[in-house]
C-alpha positions as CSV (number, residue, x, y, z in Angstrom):
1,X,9.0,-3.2,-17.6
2,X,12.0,-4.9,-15.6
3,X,12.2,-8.8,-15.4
4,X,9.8,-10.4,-13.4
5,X,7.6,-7.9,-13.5
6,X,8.2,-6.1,-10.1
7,X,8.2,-1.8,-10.3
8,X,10.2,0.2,-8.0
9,X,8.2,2.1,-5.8
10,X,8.0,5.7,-6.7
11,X,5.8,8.9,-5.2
12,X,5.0,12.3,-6.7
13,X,5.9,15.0,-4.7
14,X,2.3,17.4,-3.8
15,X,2.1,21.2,-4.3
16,X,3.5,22.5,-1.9
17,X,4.8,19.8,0.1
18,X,8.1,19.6,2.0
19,X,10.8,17.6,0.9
20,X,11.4,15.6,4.6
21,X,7.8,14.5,3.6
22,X,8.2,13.6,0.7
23,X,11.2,12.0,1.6
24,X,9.3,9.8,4.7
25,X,6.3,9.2,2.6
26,X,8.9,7.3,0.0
27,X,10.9,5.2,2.8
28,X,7.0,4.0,4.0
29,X,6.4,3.2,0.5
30,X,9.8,1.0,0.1
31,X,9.4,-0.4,3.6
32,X,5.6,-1.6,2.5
33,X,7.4,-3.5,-0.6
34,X,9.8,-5.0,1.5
35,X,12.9,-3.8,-0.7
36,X,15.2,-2.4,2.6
37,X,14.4,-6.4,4.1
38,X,15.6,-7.4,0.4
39,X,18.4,-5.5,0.2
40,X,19.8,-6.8,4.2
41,X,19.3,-10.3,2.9
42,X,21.5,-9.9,-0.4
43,X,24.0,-7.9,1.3
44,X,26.7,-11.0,1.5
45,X,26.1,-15.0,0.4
46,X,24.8,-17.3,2.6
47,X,25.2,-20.8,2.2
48,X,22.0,-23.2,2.3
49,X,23.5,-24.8,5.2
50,X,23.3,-21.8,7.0
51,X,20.0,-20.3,5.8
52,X,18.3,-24.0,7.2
53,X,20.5,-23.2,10.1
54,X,18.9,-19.7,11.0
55,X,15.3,-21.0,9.7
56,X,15.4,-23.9,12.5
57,X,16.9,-21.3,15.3
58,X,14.0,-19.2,14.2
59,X,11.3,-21.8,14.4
60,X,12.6,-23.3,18.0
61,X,12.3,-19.6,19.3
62,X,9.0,-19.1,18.0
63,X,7.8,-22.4,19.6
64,X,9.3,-21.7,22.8
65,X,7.7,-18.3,22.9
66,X,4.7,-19.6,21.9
67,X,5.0,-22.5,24.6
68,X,5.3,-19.9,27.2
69,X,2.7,-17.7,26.3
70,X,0.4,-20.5,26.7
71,X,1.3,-21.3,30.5
């Protein structure tokens, strides 16, 4: 069992079954565990300056959607 405790996800291909859905039934599976979204966010180093930096952008457009939905 790998650190932490997390398994990759894995399918078993059915009798009968195509490859393409196989293959589409395995990308839903990775998408569900978030490892694509994982992957994007290790691709380079960010600094904590700039993660705080994106999280506060984030949070101001959120409110200001928010804000206009409720006008």
């Amino acid at each position: 069992m790998p650190r932490g405790g997390n398994l990759l996800p894995g399918i078993r291909v059915k009798e009968g079954e195509s490859f393409e859905s196989a293959l589409r039934r395995f990308k839903k599976k990775c998408e569900k565990a978030g490892i694509m979204a994982d992957l994007r966010r290790h691709q380079h180093f960010e600094k904590p300056s700039e993660r705080r930096k994106r999280k506060l952008n984030a949070a101001k457009r959120k409110n200001t959607a928010r804000k206009a939905s409720e006008n």
